[in-house]
Backbone and ligand atoms as CSV (ligand in chain L), in Angstrom:
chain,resi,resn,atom,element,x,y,z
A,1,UNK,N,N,-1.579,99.427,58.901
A,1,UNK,CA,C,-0.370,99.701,58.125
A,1,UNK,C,C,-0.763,100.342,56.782
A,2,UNK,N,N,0.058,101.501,56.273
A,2,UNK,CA,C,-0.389,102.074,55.298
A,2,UNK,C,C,-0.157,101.232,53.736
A,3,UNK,N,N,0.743,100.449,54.086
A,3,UNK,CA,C,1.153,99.804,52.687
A,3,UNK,C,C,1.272,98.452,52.847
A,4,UNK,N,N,1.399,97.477,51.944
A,4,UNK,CA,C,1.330,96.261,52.282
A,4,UNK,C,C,2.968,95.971,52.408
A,5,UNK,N,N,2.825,94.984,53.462
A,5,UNK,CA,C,4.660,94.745,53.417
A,5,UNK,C,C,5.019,94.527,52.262
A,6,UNK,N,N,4.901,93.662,51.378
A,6,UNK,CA,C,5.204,93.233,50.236
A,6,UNK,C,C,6.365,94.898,49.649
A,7,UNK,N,N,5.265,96.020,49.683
A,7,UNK,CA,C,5.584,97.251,48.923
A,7,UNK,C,C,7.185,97.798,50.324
A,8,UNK,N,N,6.499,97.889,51.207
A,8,UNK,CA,C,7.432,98.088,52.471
A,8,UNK,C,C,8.735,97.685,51.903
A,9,UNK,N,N,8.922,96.090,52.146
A,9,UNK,CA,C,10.261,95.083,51.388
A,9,UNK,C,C,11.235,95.697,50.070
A,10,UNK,N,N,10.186,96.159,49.006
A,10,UNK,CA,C,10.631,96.961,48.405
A,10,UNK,C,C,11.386,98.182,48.203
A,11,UNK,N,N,10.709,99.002,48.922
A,11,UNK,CA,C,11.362,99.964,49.165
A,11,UNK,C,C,12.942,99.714,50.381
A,12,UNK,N,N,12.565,99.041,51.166
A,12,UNK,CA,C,13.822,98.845,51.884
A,12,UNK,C,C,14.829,98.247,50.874
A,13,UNK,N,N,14.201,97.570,50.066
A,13,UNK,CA,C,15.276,96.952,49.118
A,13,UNK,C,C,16.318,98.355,47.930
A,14,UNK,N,N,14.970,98.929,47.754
A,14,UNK,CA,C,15.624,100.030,46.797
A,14,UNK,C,C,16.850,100.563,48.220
A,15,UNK,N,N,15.890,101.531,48.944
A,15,UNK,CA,C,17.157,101.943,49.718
A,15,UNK,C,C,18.275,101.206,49.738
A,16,UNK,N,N,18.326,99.963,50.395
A,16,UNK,CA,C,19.254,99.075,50.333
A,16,UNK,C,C,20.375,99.224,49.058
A,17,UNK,N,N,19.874,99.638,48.008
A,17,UNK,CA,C,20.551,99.433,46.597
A,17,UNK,C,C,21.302,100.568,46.432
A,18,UNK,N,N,20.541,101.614,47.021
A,18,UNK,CA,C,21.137,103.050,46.656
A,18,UNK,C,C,22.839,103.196,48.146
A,19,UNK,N,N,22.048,102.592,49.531
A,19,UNK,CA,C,23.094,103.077,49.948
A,19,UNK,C,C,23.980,102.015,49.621
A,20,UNK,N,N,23.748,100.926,48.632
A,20,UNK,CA,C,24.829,99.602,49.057
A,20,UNK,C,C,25.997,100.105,47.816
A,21,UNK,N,N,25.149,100.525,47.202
A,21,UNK,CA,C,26.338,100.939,45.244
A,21,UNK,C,C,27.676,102.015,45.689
A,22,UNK,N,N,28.181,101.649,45.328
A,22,UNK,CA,C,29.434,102.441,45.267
A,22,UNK,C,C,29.036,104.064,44.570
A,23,UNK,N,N,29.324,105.255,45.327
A,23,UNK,CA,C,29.360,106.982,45.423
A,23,UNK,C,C,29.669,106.463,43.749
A,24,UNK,N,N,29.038,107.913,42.774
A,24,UNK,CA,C,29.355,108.074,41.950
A,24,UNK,C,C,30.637,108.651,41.662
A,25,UNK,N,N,30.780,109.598,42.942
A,25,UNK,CA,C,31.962,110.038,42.427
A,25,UNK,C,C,33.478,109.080,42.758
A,26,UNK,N,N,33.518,107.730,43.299
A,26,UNK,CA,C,34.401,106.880,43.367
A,26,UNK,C,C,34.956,106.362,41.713
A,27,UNK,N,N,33.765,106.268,41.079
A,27,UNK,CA,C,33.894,105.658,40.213
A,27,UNK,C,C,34.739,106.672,38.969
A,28,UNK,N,N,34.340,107.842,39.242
A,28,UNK,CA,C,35.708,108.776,37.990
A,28,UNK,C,C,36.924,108.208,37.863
A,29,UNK,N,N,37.308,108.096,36.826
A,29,UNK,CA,C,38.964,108.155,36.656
A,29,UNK,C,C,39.670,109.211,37.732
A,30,UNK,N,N,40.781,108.291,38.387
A,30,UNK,CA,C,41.478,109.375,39.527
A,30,UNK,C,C,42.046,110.637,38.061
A,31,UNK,N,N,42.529,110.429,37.256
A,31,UNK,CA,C,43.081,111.226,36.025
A,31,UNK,C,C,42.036,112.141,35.773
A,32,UNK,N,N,41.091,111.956,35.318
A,32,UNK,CA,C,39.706,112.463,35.144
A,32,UNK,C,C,39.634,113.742,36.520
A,33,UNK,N,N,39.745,112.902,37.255
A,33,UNK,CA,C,39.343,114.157,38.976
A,33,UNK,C,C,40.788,115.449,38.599
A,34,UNK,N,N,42.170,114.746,38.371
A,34,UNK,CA,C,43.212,115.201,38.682
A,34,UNK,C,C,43.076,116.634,37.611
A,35,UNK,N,N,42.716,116.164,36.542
A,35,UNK,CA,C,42.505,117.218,35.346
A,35,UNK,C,C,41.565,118.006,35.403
A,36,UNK,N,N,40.598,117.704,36.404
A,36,UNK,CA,C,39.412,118.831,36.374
A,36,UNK,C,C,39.753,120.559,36.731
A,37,UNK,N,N,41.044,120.458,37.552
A,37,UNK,CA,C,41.768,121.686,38.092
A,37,UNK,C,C,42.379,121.593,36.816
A,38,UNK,N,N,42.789,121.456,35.936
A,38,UNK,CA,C,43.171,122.073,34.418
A,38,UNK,C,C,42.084,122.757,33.683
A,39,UNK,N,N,40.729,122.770,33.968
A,39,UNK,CA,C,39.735,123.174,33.274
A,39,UNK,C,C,39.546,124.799,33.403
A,40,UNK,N,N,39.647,125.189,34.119
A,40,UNK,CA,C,39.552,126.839,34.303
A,40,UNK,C,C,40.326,127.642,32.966
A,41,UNK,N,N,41.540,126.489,32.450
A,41,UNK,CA,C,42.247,127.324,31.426
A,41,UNK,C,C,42.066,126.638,30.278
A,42,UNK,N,N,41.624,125.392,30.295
A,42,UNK,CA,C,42.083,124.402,28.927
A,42,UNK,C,C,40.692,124.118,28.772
A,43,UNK,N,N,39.821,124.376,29.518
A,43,UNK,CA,C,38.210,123.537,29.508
A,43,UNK,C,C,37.950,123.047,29.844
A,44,UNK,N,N,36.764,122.305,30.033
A,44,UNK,CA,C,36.266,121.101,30.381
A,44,UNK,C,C,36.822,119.561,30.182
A,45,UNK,N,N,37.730,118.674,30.771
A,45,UNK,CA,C,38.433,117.305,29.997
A,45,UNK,C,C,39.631,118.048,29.001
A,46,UNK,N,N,39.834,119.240,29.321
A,46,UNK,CA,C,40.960,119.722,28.262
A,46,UNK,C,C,40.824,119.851,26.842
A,47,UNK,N,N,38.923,120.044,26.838
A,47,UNK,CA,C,38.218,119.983,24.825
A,47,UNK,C,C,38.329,121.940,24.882
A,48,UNK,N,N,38.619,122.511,25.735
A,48,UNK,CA,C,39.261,123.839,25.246
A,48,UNK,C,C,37.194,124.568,25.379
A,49,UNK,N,N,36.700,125.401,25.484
A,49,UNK,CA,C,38.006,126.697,24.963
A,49,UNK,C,C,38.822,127.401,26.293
A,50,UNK,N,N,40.238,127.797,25.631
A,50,UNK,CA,C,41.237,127.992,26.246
A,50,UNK,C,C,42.396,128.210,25.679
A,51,UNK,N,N,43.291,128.339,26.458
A,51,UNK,CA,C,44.786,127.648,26.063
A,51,UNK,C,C,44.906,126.570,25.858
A,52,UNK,N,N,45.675,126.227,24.674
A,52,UNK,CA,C,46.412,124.770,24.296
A,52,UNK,C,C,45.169,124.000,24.230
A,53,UNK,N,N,44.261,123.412,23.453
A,53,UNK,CA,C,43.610,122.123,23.376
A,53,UNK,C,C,44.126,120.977,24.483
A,54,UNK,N,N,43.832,119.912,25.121
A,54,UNK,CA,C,44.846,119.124,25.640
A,54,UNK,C,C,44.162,117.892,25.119
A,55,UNK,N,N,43.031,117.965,25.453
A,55,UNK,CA,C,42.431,116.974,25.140
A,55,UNK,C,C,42.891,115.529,23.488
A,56,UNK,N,N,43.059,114.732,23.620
A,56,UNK,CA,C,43.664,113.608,22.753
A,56,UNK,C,C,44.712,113.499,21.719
A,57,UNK,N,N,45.636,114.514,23.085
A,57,UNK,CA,C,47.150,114.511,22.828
A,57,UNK,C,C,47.526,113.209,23.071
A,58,UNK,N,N,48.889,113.211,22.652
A,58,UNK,CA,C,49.365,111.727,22.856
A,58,UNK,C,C,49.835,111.852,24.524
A,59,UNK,N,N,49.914,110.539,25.474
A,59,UNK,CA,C,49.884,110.898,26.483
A,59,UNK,C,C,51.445,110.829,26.662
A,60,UNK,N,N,52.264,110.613,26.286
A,60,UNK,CA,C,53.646,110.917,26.656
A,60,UNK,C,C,54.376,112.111,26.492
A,61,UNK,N,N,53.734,112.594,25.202
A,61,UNK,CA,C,54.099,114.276,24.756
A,61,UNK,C,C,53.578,114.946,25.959
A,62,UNK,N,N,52.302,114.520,25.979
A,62,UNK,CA,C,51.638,115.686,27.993
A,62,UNK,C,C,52.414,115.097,28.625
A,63,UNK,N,N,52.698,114.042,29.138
A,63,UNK,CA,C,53.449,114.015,30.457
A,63,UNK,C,C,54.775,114.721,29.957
A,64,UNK,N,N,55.521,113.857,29.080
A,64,UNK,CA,C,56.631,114.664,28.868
A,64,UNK,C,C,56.503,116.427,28.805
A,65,UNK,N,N,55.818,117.388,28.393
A,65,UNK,CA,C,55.554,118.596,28.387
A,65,UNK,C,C,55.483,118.839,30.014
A,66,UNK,N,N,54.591,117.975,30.545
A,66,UNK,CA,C,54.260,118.351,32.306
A,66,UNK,C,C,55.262,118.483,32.958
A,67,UNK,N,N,56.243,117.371,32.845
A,67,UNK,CA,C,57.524,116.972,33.585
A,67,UNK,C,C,58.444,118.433,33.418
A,68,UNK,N,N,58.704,118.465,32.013
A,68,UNK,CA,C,59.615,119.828,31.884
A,68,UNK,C,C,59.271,120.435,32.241
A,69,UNK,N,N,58.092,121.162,32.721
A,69,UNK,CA,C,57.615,122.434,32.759
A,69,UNK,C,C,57.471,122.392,34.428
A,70,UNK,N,N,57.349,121.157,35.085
A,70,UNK,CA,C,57.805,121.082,36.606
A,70,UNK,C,C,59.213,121.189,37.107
A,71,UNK,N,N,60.098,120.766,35.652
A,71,UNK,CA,C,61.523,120.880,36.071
A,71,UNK,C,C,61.771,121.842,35.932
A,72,UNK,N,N,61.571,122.527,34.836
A,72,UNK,CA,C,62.497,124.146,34.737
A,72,UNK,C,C,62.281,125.179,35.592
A,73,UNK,N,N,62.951,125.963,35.289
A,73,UNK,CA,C,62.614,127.507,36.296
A,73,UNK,C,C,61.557,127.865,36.054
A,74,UNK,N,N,61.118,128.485,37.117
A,74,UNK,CA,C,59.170,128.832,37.025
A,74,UNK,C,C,59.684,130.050,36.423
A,75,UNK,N,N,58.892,130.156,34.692
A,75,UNK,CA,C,58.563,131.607,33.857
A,75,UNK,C,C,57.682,131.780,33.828
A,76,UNK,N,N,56.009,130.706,33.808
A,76,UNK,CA,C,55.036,131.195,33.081
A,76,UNK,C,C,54.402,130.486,33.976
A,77,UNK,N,N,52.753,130.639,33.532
A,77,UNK,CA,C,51.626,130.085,34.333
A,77,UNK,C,C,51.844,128.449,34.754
A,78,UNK,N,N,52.307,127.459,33.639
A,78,UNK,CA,C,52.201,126.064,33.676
A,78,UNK,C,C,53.586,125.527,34.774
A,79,UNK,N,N,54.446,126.514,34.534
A,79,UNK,CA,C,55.582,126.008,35.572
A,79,UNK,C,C,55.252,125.908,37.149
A,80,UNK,N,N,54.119,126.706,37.372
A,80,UNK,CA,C,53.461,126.737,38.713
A,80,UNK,C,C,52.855,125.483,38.866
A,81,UNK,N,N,51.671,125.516,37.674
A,81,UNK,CA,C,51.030,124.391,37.868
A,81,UNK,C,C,51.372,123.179,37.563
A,82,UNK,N,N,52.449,122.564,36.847
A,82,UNK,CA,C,53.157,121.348,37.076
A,82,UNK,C,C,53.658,120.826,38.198
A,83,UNK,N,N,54.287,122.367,39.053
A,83,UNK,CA,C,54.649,121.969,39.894
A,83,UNK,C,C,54.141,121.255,41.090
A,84,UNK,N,N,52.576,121.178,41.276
A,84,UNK,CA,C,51.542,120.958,42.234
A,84,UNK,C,C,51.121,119.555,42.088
A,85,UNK,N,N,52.267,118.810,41.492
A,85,UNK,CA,C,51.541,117.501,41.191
A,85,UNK,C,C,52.398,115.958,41.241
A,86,UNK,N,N,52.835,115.358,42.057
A,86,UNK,CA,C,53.742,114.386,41.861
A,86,UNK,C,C,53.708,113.591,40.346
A,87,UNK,N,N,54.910,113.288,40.001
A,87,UNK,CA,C,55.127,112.625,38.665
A,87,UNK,C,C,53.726,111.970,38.447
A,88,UNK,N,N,53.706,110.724,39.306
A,88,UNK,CA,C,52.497,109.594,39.130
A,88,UNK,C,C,51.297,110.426,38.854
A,89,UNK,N,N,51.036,111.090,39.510
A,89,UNK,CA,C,49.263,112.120,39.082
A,89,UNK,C,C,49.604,113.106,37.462
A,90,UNK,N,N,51.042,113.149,37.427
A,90,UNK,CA,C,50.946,113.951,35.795
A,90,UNK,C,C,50.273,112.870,34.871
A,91,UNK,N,N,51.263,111.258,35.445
A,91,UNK,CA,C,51.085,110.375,34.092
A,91,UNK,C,C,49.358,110.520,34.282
A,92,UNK,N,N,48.655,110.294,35.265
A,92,UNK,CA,C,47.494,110.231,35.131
A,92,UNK,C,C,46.574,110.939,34.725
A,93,UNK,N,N,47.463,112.033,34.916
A,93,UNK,CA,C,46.253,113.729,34.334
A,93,UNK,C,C,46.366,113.176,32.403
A,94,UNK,N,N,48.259,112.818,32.330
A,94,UNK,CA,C,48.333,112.787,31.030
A,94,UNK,C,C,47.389,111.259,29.806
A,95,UNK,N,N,47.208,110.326,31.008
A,95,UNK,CA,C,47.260,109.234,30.405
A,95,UNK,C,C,45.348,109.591,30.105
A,96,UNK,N,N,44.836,110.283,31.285
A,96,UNK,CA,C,43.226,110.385,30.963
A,96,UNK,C,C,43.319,111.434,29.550
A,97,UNK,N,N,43.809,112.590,29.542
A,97,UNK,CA,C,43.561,113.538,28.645
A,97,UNK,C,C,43.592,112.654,27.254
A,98,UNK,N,N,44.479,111.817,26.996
A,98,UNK,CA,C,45.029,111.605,25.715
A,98,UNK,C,C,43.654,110.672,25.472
A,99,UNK,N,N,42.762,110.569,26.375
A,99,UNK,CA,C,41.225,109.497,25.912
A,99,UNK,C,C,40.449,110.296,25.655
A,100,UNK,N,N,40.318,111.727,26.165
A,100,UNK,CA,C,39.593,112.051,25.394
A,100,UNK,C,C,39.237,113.011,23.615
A,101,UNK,N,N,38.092,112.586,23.333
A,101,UNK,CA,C,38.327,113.366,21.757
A,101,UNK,C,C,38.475,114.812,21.969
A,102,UNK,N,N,39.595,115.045,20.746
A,102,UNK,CA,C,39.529,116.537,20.754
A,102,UNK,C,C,38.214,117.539,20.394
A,103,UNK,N,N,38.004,118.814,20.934
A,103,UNK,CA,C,36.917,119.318,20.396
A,103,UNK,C,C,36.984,120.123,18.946
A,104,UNK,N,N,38.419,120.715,19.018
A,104,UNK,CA,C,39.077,121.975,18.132
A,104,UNK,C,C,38.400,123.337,18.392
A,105,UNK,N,N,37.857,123.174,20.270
A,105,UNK,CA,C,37.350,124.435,20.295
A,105,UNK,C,C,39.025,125.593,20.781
A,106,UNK,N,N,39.940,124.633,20.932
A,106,UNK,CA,C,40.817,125.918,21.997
A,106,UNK,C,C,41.799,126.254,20.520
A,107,UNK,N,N,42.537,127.384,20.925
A,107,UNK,CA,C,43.150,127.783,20.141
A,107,UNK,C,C,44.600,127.078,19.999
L,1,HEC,C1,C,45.821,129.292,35.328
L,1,HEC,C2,C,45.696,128.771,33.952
L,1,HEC,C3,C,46.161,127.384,33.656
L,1,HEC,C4,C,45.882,126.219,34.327
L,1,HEC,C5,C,45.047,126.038,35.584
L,1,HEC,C6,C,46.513,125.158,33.579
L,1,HEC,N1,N,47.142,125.647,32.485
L,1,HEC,FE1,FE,48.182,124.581,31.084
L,1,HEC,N2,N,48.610,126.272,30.061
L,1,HEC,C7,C,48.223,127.543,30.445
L,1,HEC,C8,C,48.759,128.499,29.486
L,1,HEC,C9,C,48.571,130.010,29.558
L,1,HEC,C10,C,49.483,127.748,28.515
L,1,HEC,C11,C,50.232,128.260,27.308
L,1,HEC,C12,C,51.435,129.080,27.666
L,1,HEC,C13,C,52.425,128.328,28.480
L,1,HEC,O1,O,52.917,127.276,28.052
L,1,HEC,O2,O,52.736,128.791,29.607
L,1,HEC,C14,C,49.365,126.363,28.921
L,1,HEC,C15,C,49.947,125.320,28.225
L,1,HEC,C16,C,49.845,123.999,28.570
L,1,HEC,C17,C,50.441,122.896,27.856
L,1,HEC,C18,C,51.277,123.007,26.595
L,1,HEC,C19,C,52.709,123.219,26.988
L,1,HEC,C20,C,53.601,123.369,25.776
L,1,HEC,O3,O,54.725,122.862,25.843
L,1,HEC,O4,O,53.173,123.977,24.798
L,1,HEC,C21,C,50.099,121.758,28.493
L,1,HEC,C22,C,50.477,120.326,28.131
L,1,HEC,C23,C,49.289,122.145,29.633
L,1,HEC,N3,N,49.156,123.502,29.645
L,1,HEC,C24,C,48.731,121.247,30.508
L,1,HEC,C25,C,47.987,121.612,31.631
L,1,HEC,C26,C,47.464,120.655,32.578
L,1,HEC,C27,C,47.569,119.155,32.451
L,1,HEC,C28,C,46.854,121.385,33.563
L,1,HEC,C29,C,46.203,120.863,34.818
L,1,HEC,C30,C,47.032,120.049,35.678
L,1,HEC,C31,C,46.977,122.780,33.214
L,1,HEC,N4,N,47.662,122.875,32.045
L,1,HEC,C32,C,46.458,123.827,33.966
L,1,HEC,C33,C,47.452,127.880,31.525
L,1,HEC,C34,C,46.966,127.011,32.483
């Protein structure tokens, strides 16, 4: 045997650890995942650069902003994209954004 069991045990144990832990990506905020498709325009977590800063807005002003802009007549880019999102995933896009710090990179 190339290794002593002792070392063997070990390593089965590590494996053991790696496949037993919960996927990293389980562990994101569902809000966090939901907002990442906001990043192409607002940035990264919504710290800009982009349109609109979003990032550690208050979260009722974003949802409230989201909601209208899903209700009204589609004019502009955001009326599309509100629309792609049931209420419950706005509060969540809105409730993660408002955690994080602003950067003051977006305009
Ligand atoms: C394709 C580009 C694009 C994407 C993707 C996008 N936005 Fe926007 N967003 C804009 C633009 C452009 C504006 C400013 C002009 C406007 O209001 O239409 C804006 C403005 C906003 C505003 C401010 C609205 C106001 O009343 O001033 C909020 C809030 C917002 N976006 C949230 C989001 C969230 C949350 C997402 C992801 C679910 C998102 N945006 C995805 C382009 C985008």
């Amino acid at each position: 045997m190339p290794f002593p069991s002792k070392t063997i045990s070990l390593i089965a144990l590590s494996i053991g650890t790696v496949l037993g832990s919960t996927p990293a990506v389980a562990q994101v905020p569902p809000g966090r995942m939901l907002a990442s498709q906001c990043a192409q325009c607002h940035g990264t977590n919504g710290q800009g650069p982009g349109f609109e800063e979003l990032a550690g807005k208050s979260a009722n002003d974003l949802y409230g902003d989201l909601r209208e802009m899903k209700l009204r007549p589609v004019e502009g880019i955001m009326d599309r994209q509100a629309r792609g999102y049931t209420d419950q995933q706005l509060r969540l896009i809105a409730d993660y954004l408002s955690t994080v710090t602003p950067s003051g990179n977006a305009d």
